[in-house]
N, C-alpha and C positions, 0 to 999 in steps of 0.2 A: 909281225905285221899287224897294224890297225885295222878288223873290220869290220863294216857294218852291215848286218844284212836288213834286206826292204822286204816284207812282207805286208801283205794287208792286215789292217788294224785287228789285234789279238780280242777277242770278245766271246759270246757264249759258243764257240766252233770248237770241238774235241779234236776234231784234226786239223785244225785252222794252228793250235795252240799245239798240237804236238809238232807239226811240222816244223814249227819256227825253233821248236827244243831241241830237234834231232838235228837239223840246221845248225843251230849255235854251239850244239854239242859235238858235233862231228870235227869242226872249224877248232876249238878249243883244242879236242884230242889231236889236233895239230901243231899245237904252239902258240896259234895265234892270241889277239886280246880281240876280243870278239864283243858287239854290242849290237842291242837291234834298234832299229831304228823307228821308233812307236810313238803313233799319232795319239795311244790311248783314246779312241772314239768313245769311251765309259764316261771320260772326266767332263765334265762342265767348264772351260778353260776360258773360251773366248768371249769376248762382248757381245756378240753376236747370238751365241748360244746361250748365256746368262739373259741378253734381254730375252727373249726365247722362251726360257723356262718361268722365269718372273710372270710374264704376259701367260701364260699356259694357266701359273698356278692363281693368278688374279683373278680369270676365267674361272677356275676350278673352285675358288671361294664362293663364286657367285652361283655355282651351283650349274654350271654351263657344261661342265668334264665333270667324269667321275674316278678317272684314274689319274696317278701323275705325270708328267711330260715324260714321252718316249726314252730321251736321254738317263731322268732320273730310274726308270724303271731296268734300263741296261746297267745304269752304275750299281742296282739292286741286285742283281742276277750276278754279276760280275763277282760280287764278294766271294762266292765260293771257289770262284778257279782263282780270285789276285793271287793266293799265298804260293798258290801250284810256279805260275810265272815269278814274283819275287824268290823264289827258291831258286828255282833252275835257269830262269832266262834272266838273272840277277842286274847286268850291265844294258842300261837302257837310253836312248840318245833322242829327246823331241826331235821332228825332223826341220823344222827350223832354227835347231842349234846346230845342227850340220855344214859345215863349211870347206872348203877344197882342203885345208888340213887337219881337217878331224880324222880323215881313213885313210891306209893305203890304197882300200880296195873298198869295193862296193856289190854283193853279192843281192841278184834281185829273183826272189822266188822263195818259197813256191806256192804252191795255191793258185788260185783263178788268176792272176795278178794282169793277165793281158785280156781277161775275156774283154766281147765288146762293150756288156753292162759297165766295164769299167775304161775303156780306150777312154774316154775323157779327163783319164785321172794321168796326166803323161809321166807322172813324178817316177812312174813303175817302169820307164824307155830312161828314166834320169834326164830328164829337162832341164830338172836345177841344177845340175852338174855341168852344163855344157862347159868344154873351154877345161873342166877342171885334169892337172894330170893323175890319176887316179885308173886302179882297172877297174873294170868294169865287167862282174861276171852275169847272167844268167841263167840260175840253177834250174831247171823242172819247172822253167816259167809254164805258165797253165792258160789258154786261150780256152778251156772247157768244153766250148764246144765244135760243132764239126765245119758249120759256115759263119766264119765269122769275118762283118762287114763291116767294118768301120767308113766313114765318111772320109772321100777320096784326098781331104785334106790332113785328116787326122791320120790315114795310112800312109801320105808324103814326108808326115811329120817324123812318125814312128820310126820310117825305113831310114831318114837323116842321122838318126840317133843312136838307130841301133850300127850302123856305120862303127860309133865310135867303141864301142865292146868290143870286150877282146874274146869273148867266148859265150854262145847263144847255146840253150839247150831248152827243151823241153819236153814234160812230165806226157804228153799223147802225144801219139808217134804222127796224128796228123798235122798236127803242131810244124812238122821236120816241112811238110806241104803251105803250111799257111806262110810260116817263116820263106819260104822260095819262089813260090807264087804271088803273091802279095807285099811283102816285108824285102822282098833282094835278096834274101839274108841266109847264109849255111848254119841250119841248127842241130845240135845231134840230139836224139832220144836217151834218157836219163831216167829213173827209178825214183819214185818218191821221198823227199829227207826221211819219213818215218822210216823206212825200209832199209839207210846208211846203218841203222843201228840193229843189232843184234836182241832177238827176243827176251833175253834175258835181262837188258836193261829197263824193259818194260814190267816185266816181271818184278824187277823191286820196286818200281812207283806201285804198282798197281797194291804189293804188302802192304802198302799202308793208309790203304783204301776201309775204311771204316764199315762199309756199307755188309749190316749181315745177312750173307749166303750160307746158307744151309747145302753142304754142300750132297747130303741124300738126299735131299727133294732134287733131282735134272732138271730144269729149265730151257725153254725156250727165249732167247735173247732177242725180241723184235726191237730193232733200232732205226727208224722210218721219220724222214724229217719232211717225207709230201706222203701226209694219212688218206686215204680214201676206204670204200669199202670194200673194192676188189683186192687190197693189199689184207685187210681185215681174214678176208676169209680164207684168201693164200696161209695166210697167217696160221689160222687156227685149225686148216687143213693139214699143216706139217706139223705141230703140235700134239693135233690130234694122232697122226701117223705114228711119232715115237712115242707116243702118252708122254707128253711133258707138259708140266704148266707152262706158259706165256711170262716174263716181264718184261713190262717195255718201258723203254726210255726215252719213246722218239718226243724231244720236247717243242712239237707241232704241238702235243698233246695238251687239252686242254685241261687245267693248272698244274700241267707235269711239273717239278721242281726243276731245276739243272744241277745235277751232279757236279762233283768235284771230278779233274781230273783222274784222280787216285779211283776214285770210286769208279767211273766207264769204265777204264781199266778193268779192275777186278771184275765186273759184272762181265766181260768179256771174254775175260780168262777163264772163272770158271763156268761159265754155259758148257752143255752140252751140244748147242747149234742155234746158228745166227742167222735170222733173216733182216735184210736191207736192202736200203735203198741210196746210204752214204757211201763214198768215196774211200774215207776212213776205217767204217764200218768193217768192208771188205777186206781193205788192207791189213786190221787187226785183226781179222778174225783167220785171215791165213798165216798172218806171224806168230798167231797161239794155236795155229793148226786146229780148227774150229771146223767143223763140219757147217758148210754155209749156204745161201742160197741166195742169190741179187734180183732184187726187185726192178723192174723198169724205171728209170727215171728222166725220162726224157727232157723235160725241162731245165733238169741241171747239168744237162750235157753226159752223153754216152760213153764219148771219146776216150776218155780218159780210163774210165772203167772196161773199154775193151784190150787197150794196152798193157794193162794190169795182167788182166785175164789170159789174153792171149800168152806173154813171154812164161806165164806160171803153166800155162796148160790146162787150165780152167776154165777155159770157157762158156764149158757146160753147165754151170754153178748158176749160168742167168738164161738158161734155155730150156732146163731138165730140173724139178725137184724129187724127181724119185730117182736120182743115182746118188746110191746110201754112201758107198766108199772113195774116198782122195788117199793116193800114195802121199804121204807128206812126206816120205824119205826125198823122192823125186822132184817133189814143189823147193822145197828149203834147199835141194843141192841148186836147183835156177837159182831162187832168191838168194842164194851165197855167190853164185858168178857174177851175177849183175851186179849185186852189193860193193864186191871186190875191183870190178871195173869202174864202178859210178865213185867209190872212194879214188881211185889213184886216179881218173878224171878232173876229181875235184880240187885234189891236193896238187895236183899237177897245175891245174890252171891258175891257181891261185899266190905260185912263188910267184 
C-alpha cells in the first residue's frame, strides 16, 4: 500500500523530526511504500517568499536589518538535521504534487497537528482530499492543549471532514473529550510514534552522534525550550543535589547552536538526569530510562504531558524533584503494552 503521512513541517523540532521517523519507520516495517508529505517550510520556493526575502535583503543593504530574513536564517539551522531526514525519511512528496492517486492511504499525526494555533491550517482534517477514495487515518493527532476553541465555523468544518476518516485517535487522552464534545467524532487514545519504536533503535542513531561526552564527568541534561529564571535555579538546585555539572541545549538559548539529531540523542543517553520542559524531552528520557524531572509548561500545553505520565506511572517526575528512584523494570513493561497495542492498532487500521 501507498502512504503518505501529514505531519507539520519538519524543522529545528528534535521531536517534531523524530516523530515523523518512528511514523515512517513503524509504516515501512510493515510492508508498506511510505512518503511524507513535506511543505519543507526551510526552502525559499514560492514567489511570494522569494519576493520576501529579496525586499528583506534590499532593506538589509540599506542598512535597515541586521540579520537575514527569518526564512533564510531557518534554511541555516536546517543544515544540520537535512542529512538526519534525507537518511531516514528518504521518500518525500511536496504537498501539492499530492493527488487522489498518489496514496492508498493518508495517515495524519502526530504532533500538535489540530492545536488551535493551527485550526486554520485545514489540510491536517484533509480538506484537499474531499471526494478522494483514499483512507483516511489519524494517528496521535495532538490538539496540545486542554481548551481548545476554534471558531464555530472552522469546528463545523472540521467535524464535516473528519466524518470522512476511517479512524480518529489521539496522542492526550483529552483529545478522546474534544474529539466528542466538539468534533462529533469517536477517537481512541494512542502512544506517541517515538514510543512505536523500541529503545534500541534510538540507541544506534544516537552512536553516531559526534558530540564528545566524557562519559566520567555525570551531567546534568537541561533541555528547556521556555528559559526563565525560575527554571534556571530549579536547574541548578538538582545539579547541585547530585553534584553534576549542567549542559544545556535548550535552543531558546541565546546563540545555542542546534544540534544534530544524532547528537540530542546521545546527549540524552548518556546523561545521568534530565530536566525539561519538552514533550520529547520527557519521552526520551524515559525510553533511556533517565532519571528526570518535568518542568511546567503551561503555554505549550500540559495535556499531553500528563497522559504520558500518568499511563508510565510517573507522575511524580512534574510534582516532586526529590524522589531519587524510578522502577524502570515497571515503566518499560507499560511502555511495551501500550507499544504492542498502538502497533496492532495501527497496522490494523491501515490494511
Amino acid at each position: 500500500m501507498n502512504i503518505g503521512i501529514l505531519t507539520l513541517p519538519l524543522h529545528t523540532n528534535y521531536g517534531g523530526v523524530l516523530q515523523a521517523f518512528a511514523l515512517y519507520y513503524t509504516l515501512q516495517s510493515y510492508g508498506h511504500n511510505v512518503s511524507l508529505i513535506d511543505g519543507k517550510m526551510y526552502e525559499v520556493t514560492s514567489c511570494r517568499e522569494k519576493i520576501s526575502v529579496a525586499r528583506w535583503q534590499f532593506f538589509k543593504m540599506l542598512g535597515l536589518y541586521k540579520e537575514n530574513h527569518p526564512q533564510l536564517q531557518l534554511r541555516e539551522k536546517m543544515k544540520i538535521i537535512i542529512p538526519f531526514i534525507q537518511k531516514l525519511i528518504p521518500q518525500q512528496v511536496p504537498l501539492q504534487n499530492v493527488h487522489q492517486d498518489t496514496f492508498d492511504a493518508i495517515v495524519v499525526g502526530s504532533d500538535q497537528v489540530w492545536r488551535g494555533l493551527y485550526s486554520d491550517q485545514l489540510v491536517f482534517f484533509l480538506d484537499f482530499a474531499k471526494g478522494w477514495n483514499i483512507k483516511r487515518i489519524a494517528y496521535a493527532a495532538s490538539f496540545g492543549v486542554d481548551d481548545w476553541k476554534p471558531s464555530c465555523n472552522v469546528a463545523e468544518y472540521c467535524k464535516s471532514l473528519l466524518k470522512d476518516f476511517d479512524y480518529v485517535s489521539t496522542r492526550e487522552k483529552n483529545g478522546i473529550k474534544i474529539c466528542k464534545d466538539i468534533l462529533e467524532c469517536k477517537a481512541e487514545w494512542v502512544i506517541d510514534p517515538t514510543m512505536l519504536l523500541e529503545s534500541h533503535v534510538y540507541r544506534d542513531i544516537a552512536c553516531r552522534g559526534g558530540v564528545d561526552v566524557n562519559e566520567k564527568e555525570p551531567y546534568l541534561l537541561a533541555y528547556l525550550l521556555d528559559n526563565d529564571t525560575e527554571k534556571h535555579y530549579q536547574v541548578e538546585e538538582i545539579a547541585c543535589k547530585y553534584n553534576l555539572k549542567i549542559i544545556n541545549i535548550g535552543i531558546s538559548e541565546t546563540g545555542q547552536k542546534v544540534l544534530s539529531i544524532e547528537n540530542w540523542l546521545k546527549l540524552i543517553e548518556k546523561s545521568s538526569y534530565v530536566t525539561t520542559d519538552s514533550f520529547h524531552g520527557t519521552v526520551f528520557s524515559i525510553l533511556f530510562n533517565k532519571p528526570f524531572y518535568v518542568l511546567g509548561n503551561n503555554s505549550r500545553g500540559n495535556s499531553r504531558f500528563n497522559s504520558l505520565l500518568e499511563f508510565t506511572g510517573l507522575m511524580d517526575r512534574v510534582k516532586d524533584n526529590s524522589i531519587d528512584t524510578i522502577d524502570w523494570q515497571i515503566v518499560n513493561e507499560k511502555v511495551s503494552v501500550e507499544r504492542k497495542r498502538c502497533c496492532g492498532i495501527l497496522k490494523e487500521k491501515i490494511q
